[in-house]
C-alpha positions in Angstrom: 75.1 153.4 79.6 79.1 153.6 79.0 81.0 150.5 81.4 84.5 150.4 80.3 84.6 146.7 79.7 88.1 146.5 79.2 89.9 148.6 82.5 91.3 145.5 83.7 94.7 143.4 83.0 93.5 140.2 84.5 90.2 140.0 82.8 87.7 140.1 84.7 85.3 142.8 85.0 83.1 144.6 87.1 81.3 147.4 86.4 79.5 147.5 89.9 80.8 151.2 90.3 78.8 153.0 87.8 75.5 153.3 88.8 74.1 153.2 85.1 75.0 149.5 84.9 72.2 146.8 84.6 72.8 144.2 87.6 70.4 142.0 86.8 69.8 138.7 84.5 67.3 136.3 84.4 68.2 132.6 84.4 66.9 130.5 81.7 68.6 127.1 81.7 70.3 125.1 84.0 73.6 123.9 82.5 75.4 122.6 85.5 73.9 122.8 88.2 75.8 125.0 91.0 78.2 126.0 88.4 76.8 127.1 85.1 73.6 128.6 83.7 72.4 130.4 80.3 71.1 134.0 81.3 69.2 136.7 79.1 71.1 140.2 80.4 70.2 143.2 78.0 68.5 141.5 75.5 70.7 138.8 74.4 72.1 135.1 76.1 75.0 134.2 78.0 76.9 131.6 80.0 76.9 132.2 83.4 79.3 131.5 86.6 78.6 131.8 89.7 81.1 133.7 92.5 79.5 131.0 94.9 77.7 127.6 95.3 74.0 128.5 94.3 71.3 126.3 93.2 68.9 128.3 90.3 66.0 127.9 88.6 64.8 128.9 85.1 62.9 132.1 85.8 65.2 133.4 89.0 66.5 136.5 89.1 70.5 136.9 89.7 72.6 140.2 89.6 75.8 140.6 87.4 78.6 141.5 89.2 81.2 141.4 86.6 82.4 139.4 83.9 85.4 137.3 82.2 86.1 136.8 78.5 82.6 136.3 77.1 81.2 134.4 80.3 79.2 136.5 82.6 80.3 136.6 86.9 76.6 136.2 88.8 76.0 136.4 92.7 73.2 134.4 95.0 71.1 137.9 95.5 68.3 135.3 94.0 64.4 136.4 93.6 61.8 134.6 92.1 60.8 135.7 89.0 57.5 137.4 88.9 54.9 136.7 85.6 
């Protein structure tokens, strides 16, 4: 799973053209709501921003459609997390 993280002068990534990246996160806390969440992605946490107004949940599902510095970009494509 190779994503050249670092392709791009203005800093923010996205990695939505190689089909061997992982898209999805899981949310598990709230916090700000409708601006900032802590996600598990790949094994590990990060702070999360959303490209639009979205109201989460621990446990939803969100994809990953890029990043900036050390704080990942997320998108509404939301679904309930199944146990």
């Amino acid at each position: 799973m190779a994503v050249n993280w670092f392709r791009s002068s203005n800093n923010i990534i996205d990695g939505s053209d190689n089909a061997d990246y992982e898209c999805e996160a899981v949310i598990s806390e709230v916090i700000q709501q409708e601006k900032a969440w802590r996600v598990e992605y790949l094994g590990s946490w990060w702070t999360a921003h959303s490209i639009e107004l979205m109201v989460l949940v621990p446990g939803d599902i969100v994809h990953v459609v890029g990043r900036k510095n050390i704080t990942l970009l997320i998108t509404s494509h939301v679904q309930a997390r199944s146990n």
